[in-house]
Each structure stands twice: as structure tokens, then as C-alpha cells.
PAZAPA-4460 file (N, C-alpha, C; in steps of 0.05 Angstrom, whole numbers, plus 32768, in hexadecimal, padded with zeros to 4 digits):
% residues 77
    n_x    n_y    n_z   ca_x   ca_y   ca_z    c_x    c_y    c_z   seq   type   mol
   8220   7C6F   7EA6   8212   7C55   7EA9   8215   7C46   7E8F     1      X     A
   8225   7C31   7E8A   822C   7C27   7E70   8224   7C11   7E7B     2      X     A
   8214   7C03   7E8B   8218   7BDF   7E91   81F0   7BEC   7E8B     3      X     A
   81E7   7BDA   7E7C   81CB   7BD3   7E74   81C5   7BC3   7E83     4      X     A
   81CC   7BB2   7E98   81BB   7BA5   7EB6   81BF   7BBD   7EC6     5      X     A
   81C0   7BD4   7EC5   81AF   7BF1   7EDB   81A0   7BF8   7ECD     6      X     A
   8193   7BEF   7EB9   8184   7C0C   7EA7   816B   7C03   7EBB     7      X     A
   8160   7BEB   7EBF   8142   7BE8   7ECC   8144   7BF5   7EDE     8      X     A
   8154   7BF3   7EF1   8160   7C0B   7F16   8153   7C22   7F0D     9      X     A
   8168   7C2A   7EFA   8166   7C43   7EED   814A   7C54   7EE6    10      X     A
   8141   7C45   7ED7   8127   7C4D   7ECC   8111   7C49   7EDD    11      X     A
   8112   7C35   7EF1   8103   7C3C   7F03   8107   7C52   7F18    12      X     A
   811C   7C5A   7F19   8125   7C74   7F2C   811D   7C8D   7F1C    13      X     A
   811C   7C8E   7F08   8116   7CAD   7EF5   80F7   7CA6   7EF0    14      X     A
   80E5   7C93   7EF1   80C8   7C91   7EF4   80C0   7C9A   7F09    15      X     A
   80C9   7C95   7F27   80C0   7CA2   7F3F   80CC   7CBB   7F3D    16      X     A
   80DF   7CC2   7F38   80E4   7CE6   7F31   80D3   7CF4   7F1C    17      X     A
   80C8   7CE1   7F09   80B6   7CEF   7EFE   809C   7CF1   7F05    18      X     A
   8097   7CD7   7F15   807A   7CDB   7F22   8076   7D01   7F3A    19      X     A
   8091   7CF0   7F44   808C   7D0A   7F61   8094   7D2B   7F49    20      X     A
   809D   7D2F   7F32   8097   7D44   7F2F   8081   7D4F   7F25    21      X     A
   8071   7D3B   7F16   8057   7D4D   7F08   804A   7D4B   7F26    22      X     A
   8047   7D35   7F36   8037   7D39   7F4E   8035   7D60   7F5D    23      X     A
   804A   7D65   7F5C   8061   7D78   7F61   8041   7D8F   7F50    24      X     A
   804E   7D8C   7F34   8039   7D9C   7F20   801D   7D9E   7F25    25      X     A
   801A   7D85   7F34   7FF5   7D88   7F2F   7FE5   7D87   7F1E    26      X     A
   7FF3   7D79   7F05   7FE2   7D78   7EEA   7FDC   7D9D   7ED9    27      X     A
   7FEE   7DAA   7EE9   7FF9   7DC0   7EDC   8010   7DCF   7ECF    28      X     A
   8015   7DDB   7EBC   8025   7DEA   7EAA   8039   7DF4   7EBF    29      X     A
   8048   7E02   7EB9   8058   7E11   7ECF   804F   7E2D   7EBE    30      X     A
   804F   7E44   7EC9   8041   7E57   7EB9   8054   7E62   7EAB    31      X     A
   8072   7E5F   7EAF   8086   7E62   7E9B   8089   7E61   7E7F    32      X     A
   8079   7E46   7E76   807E   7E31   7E64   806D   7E3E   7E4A    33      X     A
   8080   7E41   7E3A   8076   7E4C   7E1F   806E   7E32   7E0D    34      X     A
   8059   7E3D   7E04   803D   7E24   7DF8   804A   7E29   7DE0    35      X     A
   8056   7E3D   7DD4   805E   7E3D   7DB7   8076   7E32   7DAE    36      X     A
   8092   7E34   7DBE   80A5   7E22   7DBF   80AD   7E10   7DD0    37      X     A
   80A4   7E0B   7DE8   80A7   7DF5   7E00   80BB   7E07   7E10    38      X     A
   80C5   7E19   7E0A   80DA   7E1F   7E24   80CD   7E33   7E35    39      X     A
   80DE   7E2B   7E4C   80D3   7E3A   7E68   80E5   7E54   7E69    40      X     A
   80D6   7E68   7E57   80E3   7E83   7E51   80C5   7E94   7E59    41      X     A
   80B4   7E95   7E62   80A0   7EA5   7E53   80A1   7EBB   7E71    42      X     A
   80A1   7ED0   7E6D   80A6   7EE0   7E7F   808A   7EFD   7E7F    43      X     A
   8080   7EFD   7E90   8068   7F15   7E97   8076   7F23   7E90    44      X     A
   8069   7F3A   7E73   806C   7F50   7E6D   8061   7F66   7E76    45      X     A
   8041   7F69   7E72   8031   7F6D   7E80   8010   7F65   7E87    46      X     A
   7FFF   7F72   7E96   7FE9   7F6F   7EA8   7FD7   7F80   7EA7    47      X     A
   7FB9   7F7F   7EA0   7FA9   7F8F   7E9F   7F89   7F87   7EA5    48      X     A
   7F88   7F9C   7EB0   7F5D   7F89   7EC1   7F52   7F97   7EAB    49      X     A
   7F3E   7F91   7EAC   7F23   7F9E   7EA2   7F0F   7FA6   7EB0    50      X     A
   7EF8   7FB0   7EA1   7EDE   7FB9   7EBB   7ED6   7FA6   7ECE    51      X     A
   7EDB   7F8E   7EB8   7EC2   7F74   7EC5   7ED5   7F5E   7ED8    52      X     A
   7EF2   7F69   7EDF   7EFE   7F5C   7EF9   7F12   7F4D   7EEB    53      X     A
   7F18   7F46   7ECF   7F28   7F38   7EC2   7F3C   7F43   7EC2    54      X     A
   7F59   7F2E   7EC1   7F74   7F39   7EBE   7F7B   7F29   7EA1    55      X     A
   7F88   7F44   7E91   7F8E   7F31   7E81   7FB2   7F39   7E7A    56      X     A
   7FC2   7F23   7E7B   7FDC   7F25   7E80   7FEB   7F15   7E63    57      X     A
   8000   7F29   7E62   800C   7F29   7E41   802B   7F1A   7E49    58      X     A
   8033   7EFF   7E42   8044   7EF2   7E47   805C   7EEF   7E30    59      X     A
   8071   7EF6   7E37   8084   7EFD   7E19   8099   7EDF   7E26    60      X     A
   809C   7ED0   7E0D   80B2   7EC2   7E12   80D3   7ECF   7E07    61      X     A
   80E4   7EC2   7E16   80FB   7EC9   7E03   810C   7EBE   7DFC    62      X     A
   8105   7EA9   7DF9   8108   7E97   7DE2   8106   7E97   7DC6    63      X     A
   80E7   7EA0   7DC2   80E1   7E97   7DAD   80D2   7EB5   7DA4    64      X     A
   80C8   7EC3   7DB4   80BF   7EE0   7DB5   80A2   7EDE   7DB3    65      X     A
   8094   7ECA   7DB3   807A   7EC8   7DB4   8065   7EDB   7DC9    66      X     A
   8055   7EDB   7DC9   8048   7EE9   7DDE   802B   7ED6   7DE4    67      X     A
   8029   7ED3   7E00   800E   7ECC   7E07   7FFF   7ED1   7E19    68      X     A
   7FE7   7EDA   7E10   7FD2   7EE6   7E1F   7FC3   7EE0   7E34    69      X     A
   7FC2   7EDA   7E41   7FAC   7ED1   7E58   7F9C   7EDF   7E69    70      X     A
   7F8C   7EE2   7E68   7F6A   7EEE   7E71   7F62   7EDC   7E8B    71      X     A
   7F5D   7EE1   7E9F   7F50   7ED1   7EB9   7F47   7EDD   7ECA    72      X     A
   7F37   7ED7   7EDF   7F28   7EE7   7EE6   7F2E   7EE3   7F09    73      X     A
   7F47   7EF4   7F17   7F50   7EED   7F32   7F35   7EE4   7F46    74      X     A
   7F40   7ECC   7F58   7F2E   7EC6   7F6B   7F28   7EE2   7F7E    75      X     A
   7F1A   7EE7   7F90   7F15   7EF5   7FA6   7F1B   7EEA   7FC6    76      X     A
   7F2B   7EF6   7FCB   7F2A   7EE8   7FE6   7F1C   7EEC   7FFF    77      X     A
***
């Protein structure tokens, strides 16, 4: 695209692709997504409950080798 009378087309076409993807998201993370470097490396290492019904799950990226923890407490169905 080298002619600058498409860029408006243009940019309006990659605003509705960006609308319909976070819509997509839900105003959520993808649970991939490493908070320490931005890349979508972060891969379940492992998973562990406790007494009181909590899981708490150890997330290794590999990317960057970070690890992150997350603690939550599964719905019941």
C-alpha cells in the first residue's frame, strides 16, 4: 500500500478488526500472556489445591523463564 489516499479505508478496516477482537477477549488476558515480558509463551507447569478448595497453579514462560503463580478458588458446579 504506497498511495496515502487508502490509508483512511485502511485504518478504518484494522479499527473494526480491532474492535471485533478484544470483543472476542472480553476485556480479558488470554491466560498465555506473560505479564513479565508480553509474549504469549507462558505454559502450565504445574497445579496444586489446598485444604480450603484453592488451586494454586505455577506458570513458566519460555521466553523469558519467569514463573507465575496463580491461586483461585474453582467454581462448583
Amino acid at each position: 500500500m504506497n498511495d496515502i489516499r487508502a490509508a483512511p479505508a485502511r485504518i478504518s478496516e484494522l479499527e473494526v478488526r480491532v474492535t471485533a477482537l478484544e470483543q472476542q477477549l472480553g476485556g480479558k488476558t488470554p491466560p498465555d500472556l506473560c505479564r513479565f515480558c508480553g509474549e504469549r509463551a507462558l505454559r502450565l507447569h504445574s497445579a496444586e489445591s489446598d485444604e480450603k478448595g484453592n488451586v494454586e497453579e505455577r506458570w513458566k514462560c519460555a521466553a523469558c523463564s519467569q514463573t507465575d503463580v496463580r491461586v483461585f478458588r474453582p467454581s462448583v458446579r
